[in-house]
C-alpha positions as CSV (number, residue, x, y, z in Angstrom):
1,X,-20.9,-17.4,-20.4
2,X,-24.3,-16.6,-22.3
3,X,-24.1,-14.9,-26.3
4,X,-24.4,-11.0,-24.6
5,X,-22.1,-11.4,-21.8
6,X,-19.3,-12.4,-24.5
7,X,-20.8,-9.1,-26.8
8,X,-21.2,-7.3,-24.1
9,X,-18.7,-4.3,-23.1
10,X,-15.8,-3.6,-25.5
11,X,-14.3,-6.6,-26.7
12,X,-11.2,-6.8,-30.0
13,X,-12.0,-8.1,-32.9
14,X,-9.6,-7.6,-35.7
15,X,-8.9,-4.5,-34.2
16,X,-12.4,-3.2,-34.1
17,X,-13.4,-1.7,-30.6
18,X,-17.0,-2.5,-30.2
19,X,-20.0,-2.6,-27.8
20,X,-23.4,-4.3,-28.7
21,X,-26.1,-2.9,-27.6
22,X,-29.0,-5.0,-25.6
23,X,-31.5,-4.3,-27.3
24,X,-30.7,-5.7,-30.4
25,X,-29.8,-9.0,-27.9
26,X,-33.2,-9.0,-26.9
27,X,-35.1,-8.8,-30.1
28,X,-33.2,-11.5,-31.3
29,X,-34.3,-13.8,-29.0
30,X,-37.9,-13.0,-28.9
31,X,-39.4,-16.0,-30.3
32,X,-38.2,-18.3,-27.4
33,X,-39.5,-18.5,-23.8
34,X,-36.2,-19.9,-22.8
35,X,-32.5,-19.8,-24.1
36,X,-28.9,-20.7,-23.0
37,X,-26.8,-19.5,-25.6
38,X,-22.8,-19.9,-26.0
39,X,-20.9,-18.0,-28.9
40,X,-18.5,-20.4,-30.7
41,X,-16.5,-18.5,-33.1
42,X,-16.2,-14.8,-33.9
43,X,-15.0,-13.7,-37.5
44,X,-14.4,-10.4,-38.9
45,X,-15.4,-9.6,-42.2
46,X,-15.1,-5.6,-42.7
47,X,-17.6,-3.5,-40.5
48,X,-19.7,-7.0,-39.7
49,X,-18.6,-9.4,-36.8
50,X,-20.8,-13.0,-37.7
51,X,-20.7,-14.5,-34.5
52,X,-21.6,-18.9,-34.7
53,X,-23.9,-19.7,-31.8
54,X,-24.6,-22.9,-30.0
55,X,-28.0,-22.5,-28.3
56,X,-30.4,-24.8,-26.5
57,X,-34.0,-23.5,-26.9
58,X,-37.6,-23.7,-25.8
59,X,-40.2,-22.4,-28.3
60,X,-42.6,-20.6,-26.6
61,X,-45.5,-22.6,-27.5
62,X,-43.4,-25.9,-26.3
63,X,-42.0,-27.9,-23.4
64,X,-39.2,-29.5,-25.3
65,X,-35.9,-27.7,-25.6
66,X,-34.3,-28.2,-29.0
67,X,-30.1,-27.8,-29.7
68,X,-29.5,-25.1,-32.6
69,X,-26.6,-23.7,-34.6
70,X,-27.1,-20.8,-36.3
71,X,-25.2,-17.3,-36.4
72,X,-25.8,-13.8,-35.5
73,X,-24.2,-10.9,-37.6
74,X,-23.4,-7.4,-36.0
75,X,-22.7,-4.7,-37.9
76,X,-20.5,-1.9,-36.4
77,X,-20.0,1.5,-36.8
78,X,-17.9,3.9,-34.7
79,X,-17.2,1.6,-32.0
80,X,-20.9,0.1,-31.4
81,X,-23.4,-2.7,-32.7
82,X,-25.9,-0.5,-35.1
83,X,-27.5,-3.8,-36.2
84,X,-27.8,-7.6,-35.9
85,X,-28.8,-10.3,-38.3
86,X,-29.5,-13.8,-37.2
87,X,-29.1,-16.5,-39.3
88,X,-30.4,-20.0,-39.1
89,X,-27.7,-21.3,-41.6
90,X,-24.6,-20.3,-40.8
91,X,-23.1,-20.5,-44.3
92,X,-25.6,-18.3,-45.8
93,X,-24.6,-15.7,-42.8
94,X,-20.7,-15.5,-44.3
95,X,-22.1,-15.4,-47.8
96,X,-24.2,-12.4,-46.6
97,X,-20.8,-10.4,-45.2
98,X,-19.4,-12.1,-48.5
99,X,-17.2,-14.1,-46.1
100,X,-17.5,-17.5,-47.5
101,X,-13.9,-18.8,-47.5
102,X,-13.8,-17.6,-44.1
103,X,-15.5,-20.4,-41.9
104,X,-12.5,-22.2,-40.1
């Protein structure tokens, strides 16, 4: 299951009833010519959802594919994804929702 098919639709998180948009999905992901994405862990910190990410990427301007870790943030408001963040370091993702004890 790819990053937006596990975002996609309403999902629960810490009781928050949300759908992301894919749009923001899209933009996100603009840089690569190919990706295969897999969310890891999903932790709630107020309105945000920081999502970690395992992804295997191809640059555009590249044949090899390179392993990444990083995080994606959504922030929700009345039920849908208004924004998302990505984050190549995944700590500095839960300092941003001030989530740092969070990461289990």
């Amino acid at each position: 299951m790819g990053i937006f098919r596990a975002l996609s639709g309403d999902f629960c998180c810490s009781s928050i009833r949300c759908s992301i948009d894919e749009e923001l999905f899209t933009q996100s992901r603009a840089a690569w010519a190919e990706v295969s994405s897999e969310p890891e862990q999903f932790i709630a910190a107020g309105n945000r959802i920081v999502v970690f990410v395992h992804a295997r990427v191809r640059p555009r301007d590249r044949s090899e594919w390179q392993d990444v870790r990083l995080a994606d943030v959504y922030t929700v408001r009345n039920g849908k994804g208004i924004q998302m963040r990505a984050f190549a370091d995944r700590q500095e993702a839960l300092r941003w929702v001030g989530a740092e004890g969070l990461n289990r």
